[in-house]
Biopython code that builds the backbone (N, CA, C, O; Angstrom):
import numpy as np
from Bio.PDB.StructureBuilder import StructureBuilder

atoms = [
    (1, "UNK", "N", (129.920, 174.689, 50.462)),
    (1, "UNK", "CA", (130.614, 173.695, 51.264)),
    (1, "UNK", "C", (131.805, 174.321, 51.996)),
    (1, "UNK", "O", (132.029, 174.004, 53.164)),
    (2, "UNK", "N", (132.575, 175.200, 51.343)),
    (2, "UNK", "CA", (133.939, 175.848, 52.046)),
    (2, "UNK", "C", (133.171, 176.685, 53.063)),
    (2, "UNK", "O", (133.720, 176.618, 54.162)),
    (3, "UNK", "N", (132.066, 177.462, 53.056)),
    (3, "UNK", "CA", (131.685, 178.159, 54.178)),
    (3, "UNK", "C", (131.184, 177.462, 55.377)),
    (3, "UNK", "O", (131.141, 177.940, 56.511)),
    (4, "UNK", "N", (130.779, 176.192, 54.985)),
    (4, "UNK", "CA", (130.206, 175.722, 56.191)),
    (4, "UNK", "C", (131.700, 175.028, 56.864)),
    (4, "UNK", "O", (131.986, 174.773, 58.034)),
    (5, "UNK", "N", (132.291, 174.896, 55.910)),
    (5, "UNK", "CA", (133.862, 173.363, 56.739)),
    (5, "UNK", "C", (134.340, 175.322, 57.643)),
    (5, "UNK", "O", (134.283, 175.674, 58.821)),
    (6, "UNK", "N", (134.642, 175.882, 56.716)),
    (6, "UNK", "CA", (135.058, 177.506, 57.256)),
    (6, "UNK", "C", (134.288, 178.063, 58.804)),
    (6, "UNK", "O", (134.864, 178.672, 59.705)),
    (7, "UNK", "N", (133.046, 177.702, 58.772)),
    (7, "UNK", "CA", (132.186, 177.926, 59.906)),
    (7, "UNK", "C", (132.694, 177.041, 61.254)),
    (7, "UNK", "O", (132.812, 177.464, 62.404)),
    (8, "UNK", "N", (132.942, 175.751, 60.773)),
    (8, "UNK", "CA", (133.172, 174.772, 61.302)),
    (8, "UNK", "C", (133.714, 174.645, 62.503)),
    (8, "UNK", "O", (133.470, 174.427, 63.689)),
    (9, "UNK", "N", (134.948, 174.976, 61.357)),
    (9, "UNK", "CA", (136.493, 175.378, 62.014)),
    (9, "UNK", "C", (136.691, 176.478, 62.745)),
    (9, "UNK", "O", (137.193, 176.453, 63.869)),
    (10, "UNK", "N", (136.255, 177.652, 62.072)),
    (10, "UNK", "CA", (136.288, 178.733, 63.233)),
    (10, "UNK", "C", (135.672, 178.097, 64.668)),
    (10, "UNK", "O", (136.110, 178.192, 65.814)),
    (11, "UNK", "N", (134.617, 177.490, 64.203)),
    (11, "UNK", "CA", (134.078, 177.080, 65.691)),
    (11, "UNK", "C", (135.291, 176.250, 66.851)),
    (11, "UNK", "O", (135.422, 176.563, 68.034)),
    (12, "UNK", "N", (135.923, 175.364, 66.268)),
    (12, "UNK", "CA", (136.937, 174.611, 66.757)),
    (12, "UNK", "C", (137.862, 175.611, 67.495)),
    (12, "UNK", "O", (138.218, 175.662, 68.673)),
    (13, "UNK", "N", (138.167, 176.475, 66.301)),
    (13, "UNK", "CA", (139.574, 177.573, 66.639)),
    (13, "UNK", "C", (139.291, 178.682, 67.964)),
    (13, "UNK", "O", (139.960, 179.336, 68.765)),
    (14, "UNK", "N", (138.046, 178.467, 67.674)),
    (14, "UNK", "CA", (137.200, 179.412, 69.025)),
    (14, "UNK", "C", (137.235, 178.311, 70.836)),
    (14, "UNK", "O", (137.277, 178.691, 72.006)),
    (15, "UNK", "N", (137.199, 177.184, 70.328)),
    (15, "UNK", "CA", (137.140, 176.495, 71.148)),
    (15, "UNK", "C", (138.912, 176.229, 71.957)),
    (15, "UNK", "O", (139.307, 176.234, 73.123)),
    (16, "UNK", "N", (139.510, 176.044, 70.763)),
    (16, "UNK", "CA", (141.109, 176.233, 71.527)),
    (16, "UNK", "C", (141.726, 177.364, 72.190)),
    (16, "UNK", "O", (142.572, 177.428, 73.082)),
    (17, "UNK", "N", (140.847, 178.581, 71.275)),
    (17, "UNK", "CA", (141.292, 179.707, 72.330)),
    (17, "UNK", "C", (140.868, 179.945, 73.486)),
    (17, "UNK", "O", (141.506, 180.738, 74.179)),
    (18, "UNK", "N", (139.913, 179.444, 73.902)),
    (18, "UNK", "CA", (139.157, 178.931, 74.962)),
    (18, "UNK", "C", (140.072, 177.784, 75.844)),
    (18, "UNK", "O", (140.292, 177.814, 77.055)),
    (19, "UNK", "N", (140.486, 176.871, 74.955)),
    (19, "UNK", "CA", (140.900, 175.898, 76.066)),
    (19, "UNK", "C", (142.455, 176.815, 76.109)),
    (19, "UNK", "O", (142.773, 176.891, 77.295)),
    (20, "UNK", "N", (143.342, 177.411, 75.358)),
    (20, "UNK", "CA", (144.793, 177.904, 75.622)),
    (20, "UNK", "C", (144.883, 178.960, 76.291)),
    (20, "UNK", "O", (145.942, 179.202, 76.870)),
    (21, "UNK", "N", (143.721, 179.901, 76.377)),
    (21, "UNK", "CA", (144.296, 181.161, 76.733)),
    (21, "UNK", "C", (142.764, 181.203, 78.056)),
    (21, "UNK", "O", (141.584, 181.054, 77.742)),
    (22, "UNK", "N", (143.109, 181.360, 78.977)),
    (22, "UNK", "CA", (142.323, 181.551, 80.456)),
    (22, "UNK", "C", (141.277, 182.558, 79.969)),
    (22, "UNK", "O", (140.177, 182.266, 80.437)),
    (23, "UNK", "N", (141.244, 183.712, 79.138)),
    (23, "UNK", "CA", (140.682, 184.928, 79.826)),
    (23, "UNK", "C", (139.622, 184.883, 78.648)),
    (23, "UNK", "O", (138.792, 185.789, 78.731)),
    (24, "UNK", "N", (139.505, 184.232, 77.827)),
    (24, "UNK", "CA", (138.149, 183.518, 77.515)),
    (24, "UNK", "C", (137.489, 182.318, 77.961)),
    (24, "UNK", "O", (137.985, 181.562, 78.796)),
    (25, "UNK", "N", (136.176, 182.108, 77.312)),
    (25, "UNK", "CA", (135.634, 181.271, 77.883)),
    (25, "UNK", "C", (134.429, 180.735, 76.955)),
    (25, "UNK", "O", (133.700, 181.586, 76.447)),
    (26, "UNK", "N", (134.186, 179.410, 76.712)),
    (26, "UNK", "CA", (133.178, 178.723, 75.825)),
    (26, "UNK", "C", (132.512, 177.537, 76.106)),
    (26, "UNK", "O", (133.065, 176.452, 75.922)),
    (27, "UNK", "N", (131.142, 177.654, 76.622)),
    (27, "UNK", "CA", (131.142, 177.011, 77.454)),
    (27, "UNK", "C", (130.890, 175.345, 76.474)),
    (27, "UNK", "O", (131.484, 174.311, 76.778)),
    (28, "UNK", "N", (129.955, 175.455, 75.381)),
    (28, "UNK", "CA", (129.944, 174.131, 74.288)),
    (28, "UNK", "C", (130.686, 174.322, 72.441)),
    (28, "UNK", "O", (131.242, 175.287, 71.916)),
    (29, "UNK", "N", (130.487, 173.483, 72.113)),
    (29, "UNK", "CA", (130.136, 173.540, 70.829)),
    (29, "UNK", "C", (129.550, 174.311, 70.042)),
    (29, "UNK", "O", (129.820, 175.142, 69.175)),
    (30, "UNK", "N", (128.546, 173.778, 70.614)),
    (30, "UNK", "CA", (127.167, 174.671, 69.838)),
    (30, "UNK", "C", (126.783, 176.577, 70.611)),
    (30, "UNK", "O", (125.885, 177.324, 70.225)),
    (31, "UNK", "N", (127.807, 176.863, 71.722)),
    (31, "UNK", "CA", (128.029, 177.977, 72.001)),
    (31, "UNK", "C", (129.435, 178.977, 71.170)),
    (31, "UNK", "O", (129.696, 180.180, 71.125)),
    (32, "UNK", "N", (130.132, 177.629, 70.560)),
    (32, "UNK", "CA", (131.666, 178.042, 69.861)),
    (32, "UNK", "C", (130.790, 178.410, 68.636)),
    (32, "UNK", "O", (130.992, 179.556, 68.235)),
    (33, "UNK", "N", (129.755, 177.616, 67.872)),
    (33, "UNK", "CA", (129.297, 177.648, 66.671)),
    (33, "UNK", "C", (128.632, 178.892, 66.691)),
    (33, "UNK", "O", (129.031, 179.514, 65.707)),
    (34, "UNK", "N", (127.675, 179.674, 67.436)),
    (34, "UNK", "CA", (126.974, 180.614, 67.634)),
    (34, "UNK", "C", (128.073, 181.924, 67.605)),
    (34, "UNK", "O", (127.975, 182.874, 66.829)),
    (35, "UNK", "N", (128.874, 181.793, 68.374)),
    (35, "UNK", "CA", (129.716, 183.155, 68.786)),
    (35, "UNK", "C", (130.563, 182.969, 67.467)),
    (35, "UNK", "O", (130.503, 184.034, 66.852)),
    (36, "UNK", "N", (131.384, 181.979, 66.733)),
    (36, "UNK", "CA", (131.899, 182.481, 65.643)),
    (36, "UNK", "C", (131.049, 183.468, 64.281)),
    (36, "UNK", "O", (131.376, 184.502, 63.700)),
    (37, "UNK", "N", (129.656, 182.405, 64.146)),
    (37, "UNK", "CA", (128.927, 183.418, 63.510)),
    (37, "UNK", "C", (128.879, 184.819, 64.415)),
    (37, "UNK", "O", (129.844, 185.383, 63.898)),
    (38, "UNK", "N", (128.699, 185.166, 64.790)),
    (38, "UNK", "CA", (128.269, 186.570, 65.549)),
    (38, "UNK", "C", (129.639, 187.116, 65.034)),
    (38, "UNK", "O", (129.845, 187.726, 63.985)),
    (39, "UNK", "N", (130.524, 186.762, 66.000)),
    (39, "UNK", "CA", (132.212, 187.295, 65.279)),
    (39, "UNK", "C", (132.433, 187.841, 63.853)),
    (39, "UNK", "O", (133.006, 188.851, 63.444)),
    (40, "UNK", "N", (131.699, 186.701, 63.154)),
    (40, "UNK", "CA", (132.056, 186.955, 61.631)),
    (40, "UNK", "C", (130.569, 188.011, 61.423)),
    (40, "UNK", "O", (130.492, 188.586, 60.337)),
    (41, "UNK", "N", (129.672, 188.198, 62.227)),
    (41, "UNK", "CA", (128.851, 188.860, 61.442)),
    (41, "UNK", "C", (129.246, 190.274, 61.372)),
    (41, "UNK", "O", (129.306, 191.137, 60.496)),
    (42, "UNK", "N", (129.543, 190.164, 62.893)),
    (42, "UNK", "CA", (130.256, 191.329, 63.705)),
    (42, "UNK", "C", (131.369, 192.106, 62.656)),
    (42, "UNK", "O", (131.770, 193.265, 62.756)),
    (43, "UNK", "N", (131.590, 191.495, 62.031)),
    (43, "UNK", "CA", (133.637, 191.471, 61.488)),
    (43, "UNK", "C", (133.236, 191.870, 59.798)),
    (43, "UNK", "O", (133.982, 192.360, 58.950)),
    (44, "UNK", "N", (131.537, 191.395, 59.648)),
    (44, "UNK", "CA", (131.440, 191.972, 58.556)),
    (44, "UNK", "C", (130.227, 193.050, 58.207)),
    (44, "UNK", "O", (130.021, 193.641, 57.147)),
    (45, "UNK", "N", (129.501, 193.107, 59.447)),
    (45, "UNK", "CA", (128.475, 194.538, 59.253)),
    (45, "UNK", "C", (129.145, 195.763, 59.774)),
    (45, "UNK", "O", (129.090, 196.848, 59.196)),
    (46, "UNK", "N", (129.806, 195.535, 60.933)),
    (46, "UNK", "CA", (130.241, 196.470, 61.995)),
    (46, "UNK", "C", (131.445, 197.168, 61.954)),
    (46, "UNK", "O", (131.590, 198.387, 62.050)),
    (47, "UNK", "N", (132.505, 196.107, 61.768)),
    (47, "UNK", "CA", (133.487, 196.844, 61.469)),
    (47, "UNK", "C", (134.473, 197.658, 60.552)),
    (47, "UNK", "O", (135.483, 198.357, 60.634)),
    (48, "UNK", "N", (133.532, 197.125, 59.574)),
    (48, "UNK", "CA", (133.812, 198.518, 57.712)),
    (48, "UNK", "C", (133.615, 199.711, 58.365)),
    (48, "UNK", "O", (134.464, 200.591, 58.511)),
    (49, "UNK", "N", (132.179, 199.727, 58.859)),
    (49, "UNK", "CA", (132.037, 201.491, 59.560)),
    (49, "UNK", "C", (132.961, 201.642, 60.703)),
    (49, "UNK", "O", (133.204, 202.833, 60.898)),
    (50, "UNK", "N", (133.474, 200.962, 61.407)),
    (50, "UNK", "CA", (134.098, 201.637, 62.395)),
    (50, "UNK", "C", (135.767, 201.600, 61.980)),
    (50, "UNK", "O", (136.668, 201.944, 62.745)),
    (51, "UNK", "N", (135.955, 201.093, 60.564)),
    (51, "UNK", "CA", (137.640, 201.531, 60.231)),
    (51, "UNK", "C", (137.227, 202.530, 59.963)),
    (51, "UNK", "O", (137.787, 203.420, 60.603)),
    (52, "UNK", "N", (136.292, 202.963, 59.131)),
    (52, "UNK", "CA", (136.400, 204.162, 58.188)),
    (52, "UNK", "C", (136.124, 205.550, 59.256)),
    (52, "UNK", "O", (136.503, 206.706, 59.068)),
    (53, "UNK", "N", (135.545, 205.145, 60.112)),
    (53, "UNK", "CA", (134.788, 206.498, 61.322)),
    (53, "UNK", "C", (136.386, 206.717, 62.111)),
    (53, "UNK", "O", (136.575, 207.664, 62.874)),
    (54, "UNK", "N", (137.557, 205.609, 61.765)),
    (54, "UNK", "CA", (138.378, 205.700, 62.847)),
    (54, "UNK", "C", (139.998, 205.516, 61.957)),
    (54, "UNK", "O", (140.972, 204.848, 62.304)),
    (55, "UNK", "N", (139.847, 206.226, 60.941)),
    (55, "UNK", "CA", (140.924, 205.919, 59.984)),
    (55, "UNK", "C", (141.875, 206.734, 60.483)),
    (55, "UNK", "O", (143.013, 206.267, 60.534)),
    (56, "UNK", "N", (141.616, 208.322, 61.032)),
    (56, "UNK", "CA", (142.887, 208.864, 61.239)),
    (56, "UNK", "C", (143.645, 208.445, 62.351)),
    (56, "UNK", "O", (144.781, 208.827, 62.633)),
    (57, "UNK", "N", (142.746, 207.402, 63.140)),
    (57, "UNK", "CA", (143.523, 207.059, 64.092)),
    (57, "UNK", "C", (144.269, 206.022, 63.943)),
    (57, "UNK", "O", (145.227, 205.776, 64.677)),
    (58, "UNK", "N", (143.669, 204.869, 62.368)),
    (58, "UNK", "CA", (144.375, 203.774, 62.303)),
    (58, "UNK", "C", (145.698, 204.516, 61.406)),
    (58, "UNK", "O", (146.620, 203.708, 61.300)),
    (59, "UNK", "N", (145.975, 205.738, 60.801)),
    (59, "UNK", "CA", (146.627, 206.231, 60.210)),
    (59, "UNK", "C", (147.905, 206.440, 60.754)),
    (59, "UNK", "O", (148.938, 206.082, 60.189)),
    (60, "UNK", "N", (147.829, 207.339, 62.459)),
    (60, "UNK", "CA", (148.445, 208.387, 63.407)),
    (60, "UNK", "C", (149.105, 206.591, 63.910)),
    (60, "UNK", "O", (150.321, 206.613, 64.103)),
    (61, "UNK", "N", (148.751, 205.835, 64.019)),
    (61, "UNK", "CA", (149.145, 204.380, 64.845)),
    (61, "UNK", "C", (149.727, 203.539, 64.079)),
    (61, "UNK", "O", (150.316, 202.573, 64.564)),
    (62, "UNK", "N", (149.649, 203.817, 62.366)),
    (62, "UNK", "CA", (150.488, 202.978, 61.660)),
    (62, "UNK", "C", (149.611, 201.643, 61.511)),
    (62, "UNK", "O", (149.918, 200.563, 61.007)),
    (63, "UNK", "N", (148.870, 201.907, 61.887)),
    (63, "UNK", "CA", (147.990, 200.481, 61.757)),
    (63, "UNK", "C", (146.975, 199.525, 63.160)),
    (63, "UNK", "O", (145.855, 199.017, 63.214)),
    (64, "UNK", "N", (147.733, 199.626, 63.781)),
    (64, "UNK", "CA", (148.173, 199.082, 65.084)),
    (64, "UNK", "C", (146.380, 199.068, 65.554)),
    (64, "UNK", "O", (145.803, 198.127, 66.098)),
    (65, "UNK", "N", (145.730, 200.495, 65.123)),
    (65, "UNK", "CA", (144.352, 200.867, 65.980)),
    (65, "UNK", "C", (143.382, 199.702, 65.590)),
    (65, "UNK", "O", (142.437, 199.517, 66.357)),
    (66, "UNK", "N", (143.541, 198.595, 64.085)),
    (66, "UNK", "CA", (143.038, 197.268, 63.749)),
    (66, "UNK", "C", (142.825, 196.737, 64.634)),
    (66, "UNK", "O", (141.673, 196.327, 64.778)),
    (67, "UNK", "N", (143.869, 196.467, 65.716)),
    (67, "UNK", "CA", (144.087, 195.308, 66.664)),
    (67, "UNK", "C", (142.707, 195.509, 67.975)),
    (67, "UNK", "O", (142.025, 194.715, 68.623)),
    (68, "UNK", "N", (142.775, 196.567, 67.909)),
    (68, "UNK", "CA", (141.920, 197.158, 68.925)),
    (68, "UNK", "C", (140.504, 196.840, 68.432)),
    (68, "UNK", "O", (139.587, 196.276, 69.030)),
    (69, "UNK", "N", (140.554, 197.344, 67.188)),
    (69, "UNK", "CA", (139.139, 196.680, 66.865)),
    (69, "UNK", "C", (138.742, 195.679, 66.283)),
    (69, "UNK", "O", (137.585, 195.649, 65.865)),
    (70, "UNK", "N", (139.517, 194.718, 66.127)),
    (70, "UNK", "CA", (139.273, 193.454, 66.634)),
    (70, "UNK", "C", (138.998, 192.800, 67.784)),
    (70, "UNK", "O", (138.363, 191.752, 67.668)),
    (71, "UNK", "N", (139.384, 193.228, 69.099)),
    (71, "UNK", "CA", (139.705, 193.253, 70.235)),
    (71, "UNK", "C", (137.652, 193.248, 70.584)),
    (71, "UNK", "O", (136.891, 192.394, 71.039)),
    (72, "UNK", "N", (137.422, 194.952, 69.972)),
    (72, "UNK", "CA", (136.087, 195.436, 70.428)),
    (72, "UNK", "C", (134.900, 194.290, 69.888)),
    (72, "UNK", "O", (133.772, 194.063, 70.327)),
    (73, "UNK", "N", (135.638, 193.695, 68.782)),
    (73, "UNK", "CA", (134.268, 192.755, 67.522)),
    (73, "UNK", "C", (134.028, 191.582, 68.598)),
    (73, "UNK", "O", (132.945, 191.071, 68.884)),
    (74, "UNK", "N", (135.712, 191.176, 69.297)),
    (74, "UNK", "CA", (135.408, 190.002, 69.615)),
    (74, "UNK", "C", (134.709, 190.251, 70.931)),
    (74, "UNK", "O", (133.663, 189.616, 71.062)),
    (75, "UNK", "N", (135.153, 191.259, 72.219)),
    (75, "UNK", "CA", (134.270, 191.621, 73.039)),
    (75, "UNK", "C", (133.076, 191.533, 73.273)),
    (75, "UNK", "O", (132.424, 190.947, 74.137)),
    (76, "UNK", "N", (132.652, 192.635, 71.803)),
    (76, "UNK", "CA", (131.228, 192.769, 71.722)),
    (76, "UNK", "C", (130.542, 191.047, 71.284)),
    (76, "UNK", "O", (129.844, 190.593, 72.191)),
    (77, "UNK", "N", (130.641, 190.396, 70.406)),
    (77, "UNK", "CA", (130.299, 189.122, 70.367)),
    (77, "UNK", "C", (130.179, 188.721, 72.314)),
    (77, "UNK", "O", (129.093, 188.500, 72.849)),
    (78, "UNK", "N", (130.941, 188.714, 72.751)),
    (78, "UNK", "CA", (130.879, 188.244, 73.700)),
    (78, "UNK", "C", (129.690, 188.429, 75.305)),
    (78, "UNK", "O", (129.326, 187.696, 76.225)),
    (79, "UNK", "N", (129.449, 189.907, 74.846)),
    (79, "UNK", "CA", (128.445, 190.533, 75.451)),
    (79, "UNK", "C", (127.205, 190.384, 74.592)),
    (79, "UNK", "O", (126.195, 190.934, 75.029)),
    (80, "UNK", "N", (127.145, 189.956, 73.836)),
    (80, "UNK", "CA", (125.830, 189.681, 73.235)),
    (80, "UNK", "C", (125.568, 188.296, 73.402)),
    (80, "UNK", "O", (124.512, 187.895, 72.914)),
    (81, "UNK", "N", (126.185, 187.601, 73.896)),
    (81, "UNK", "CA", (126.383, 185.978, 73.971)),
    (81, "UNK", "C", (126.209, 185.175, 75.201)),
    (81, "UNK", "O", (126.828, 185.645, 76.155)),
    (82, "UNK", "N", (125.660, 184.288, 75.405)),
    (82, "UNK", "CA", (125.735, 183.779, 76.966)),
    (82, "UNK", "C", (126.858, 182.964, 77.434)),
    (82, "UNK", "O", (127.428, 182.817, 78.515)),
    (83, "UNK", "N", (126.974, 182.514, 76.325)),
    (83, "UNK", "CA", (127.933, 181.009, 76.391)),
    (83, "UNK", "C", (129.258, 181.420, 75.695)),
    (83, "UNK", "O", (130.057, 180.640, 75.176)),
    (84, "UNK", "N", (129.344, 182.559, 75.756)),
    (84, "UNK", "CA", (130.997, 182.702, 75.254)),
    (84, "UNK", "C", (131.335, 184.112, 76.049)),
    (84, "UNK", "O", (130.723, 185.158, 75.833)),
    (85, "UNK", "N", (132.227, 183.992, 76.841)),
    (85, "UNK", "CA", (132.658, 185.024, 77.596)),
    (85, "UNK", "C", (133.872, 185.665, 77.588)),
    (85, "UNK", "O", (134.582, 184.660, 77.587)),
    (86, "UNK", "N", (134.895, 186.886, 77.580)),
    (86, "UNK", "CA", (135.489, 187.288, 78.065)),
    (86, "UNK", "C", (136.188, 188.359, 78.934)),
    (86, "UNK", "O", (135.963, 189.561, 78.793)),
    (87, "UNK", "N", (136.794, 188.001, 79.572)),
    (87, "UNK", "CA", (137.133, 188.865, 80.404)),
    (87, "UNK", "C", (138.131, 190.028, 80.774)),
    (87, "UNK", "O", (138.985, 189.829, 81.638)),
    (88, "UNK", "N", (138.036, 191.178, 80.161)),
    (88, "UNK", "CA", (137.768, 192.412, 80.287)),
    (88, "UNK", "C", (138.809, 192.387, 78.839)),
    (88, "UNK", "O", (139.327, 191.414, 78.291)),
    (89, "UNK", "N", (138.872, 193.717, 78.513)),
    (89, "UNK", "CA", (139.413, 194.313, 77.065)),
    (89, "UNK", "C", (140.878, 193.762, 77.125)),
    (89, "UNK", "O", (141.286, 194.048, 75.999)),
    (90, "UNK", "N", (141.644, 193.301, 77.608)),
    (90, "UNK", "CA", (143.063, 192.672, 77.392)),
    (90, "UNK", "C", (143.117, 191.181, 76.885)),
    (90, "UNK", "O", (143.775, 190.921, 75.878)),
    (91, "UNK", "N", (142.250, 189.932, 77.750)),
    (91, "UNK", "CA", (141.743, 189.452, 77.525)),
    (91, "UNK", "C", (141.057, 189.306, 76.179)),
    (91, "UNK", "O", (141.147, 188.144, 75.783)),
    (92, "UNK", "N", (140.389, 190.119, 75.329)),
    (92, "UNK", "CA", (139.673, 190.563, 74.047)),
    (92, "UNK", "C", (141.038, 190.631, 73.370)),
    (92, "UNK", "O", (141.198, 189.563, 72.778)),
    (93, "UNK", "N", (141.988, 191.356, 73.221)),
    (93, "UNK", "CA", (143.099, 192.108, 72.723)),
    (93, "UNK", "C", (143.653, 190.627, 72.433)),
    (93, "UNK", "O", (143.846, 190.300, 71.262)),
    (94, "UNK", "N", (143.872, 189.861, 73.326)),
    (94, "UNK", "CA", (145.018, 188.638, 73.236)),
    (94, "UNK", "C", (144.129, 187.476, 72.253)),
    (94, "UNK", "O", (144.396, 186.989, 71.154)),
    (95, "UNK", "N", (143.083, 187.305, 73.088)),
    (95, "UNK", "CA", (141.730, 186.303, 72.519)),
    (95, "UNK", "C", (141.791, 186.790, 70.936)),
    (95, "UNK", "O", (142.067, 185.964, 70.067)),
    (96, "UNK", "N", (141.549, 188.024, 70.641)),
    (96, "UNK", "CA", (141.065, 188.068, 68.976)),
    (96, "UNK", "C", (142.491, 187.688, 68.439)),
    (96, "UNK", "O", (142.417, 187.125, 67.347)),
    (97, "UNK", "N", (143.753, 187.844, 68.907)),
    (97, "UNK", "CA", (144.720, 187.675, 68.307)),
    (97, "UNK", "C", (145.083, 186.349, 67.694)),
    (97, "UNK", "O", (145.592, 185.976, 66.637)),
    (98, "UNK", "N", (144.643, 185.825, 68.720)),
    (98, "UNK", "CA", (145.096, 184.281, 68.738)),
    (98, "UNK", "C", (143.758, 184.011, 67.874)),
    (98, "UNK", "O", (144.361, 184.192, 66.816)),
    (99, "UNK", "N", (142.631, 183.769, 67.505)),
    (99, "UNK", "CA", (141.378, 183.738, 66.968)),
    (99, "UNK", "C", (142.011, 184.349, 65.406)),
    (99, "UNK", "O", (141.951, 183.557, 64.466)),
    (100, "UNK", "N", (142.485, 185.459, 65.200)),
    (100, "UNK", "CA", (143.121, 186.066, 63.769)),
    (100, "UNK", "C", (143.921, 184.601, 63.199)),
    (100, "UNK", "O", (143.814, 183.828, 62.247)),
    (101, "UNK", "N", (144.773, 184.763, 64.423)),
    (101, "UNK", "CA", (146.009, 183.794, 63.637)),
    (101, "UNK", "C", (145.349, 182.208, 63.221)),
    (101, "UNK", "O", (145.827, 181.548, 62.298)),
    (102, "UNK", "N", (144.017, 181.663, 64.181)),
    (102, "UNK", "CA", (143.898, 180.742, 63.647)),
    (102, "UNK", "C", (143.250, 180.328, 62.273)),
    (102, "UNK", "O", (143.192, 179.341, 61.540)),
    (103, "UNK", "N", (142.761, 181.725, 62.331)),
    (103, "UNK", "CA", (141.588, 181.585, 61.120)),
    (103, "UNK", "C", (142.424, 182.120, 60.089)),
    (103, "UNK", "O", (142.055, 181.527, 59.075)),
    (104, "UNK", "N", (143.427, 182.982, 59.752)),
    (104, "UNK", "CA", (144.399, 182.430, 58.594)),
    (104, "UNK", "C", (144.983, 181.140, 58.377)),
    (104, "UNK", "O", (145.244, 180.646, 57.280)),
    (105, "UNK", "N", (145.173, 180.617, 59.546)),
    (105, "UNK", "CA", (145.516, 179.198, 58.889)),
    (105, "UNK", "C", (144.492, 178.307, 57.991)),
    (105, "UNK", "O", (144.538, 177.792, 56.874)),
    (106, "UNK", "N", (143.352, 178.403, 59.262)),
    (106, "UNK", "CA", (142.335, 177.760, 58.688)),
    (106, "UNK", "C", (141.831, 178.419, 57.193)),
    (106, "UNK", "O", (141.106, 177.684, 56.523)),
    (107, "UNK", "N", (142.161, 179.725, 56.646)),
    (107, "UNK", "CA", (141.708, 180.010, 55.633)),
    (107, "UNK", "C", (142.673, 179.722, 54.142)),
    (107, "UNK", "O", (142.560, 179.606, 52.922)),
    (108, "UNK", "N", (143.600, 179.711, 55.181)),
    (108, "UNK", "CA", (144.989, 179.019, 53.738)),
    (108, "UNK", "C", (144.640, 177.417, 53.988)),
    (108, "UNK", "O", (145.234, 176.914, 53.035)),
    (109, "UNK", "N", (144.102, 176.453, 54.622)),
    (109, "UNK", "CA", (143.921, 175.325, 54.422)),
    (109, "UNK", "C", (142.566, 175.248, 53.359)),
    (109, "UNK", "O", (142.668, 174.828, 52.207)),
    (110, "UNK", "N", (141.670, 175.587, 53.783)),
    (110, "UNK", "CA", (140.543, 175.871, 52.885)),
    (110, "UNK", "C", (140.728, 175.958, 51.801)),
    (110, "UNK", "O", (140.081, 175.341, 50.954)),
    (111, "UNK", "N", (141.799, 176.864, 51.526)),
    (111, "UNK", "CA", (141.963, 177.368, 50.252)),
    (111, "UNK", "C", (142.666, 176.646, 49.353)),
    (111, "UNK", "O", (142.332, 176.636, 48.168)),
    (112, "UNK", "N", (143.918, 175.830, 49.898)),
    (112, "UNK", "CA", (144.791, 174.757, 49.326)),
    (112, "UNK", "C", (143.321, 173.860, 49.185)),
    (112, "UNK", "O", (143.035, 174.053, 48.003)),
    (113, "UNK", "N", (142.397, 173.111, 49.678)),
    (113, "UNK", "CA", (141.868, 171.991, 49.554)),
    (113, "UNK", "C", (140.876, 172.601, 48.711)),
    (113, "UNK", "O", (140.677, 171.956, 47.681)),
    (114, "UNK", "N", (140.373, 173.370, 48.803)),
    (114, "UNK", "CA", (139.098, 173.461, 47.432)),
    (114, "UNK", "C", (139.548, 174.094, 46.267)),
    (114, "UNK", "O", (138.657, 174.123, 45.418)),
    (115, "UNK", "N", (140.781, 174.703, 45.847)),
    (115, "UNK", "CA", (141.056, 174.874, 44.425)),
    (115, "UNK", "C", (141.961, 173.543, 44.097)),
    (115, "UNK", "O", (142.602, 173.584, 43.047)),
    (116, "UNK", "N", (142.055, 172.478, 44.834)),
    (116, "UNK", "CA", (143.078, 171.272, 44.225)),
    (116, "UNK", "C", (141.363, 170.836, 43.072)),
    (116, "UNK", "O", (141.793, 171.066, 41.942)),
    (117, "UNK", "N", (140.544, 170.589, 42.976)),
    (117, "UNK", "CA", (139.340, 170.235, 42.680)),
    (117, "UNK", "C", (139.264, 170.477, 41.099)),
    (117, "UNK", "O", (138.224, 170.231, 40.487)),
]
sb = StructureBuilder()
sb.init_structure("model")
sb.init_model(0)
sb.init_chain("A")
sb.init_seg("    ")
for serial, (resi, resn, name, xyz) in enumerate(atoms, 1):
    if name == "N":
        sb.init_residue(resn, " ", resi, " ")
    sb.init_atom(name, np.array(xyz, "f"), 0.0, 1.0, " ", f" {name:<3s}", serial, name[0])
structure = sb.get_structure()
């Protein structure tokens, strides 16, 4: 049940970054619902190998080289996608940011409501 309300919501949170920030783009629902899965699949096949292939650089940057590849997860989702677009790697950079921050919230709400139980 928490993965699907979790699915949900990302979908929503995908949809506001869409409506707040110009340089994405979504065109339904059921296009927000598709591209968050992809995101998250993205976020969990793809990008273990590409910290680890790219550690000395997240090392030499203090961290910072994360952001970037987040940037690339959410991109790439986007090029694999019809109905969720953005536009060009800055765009990606700002989009995953705002997409990070919502989905900690949404994951500390989750989390308050299913261990009250």
């Amino acid at each position: 049940m928490k993965l699907l309300c979790k699915w949900l919501l990302s979908a929503t949170a995908l949809l506001a970054v869409a409506h707040f920030y110009s340089g994405v783009m979504v065109t339904s629902f059921g296009a927000a619902l598709i591209a968050s899965f992809v995101i998250g699949l993205l976020n969990t096949v793809v990008k273990p190998i590409l910290i680890v292939l790219t550690l000395p650089v997240t090392l030499i940057t203090l961290g910072l080289f994360l952001f970037v590849l987040n940037a690339l997860m959410f991109w790439a989702a986007s090029g694999l996608l019809d109905g969720f677009a953005v536009q060009g790697f800055t765009a990606a950079l700002i989009g995953s940011v705002i997409y990070s921050l919502m989905g900690i919230v949404i994951e500390s709400a989750l989390e308050r409501l299913f261990t009250k139980s």
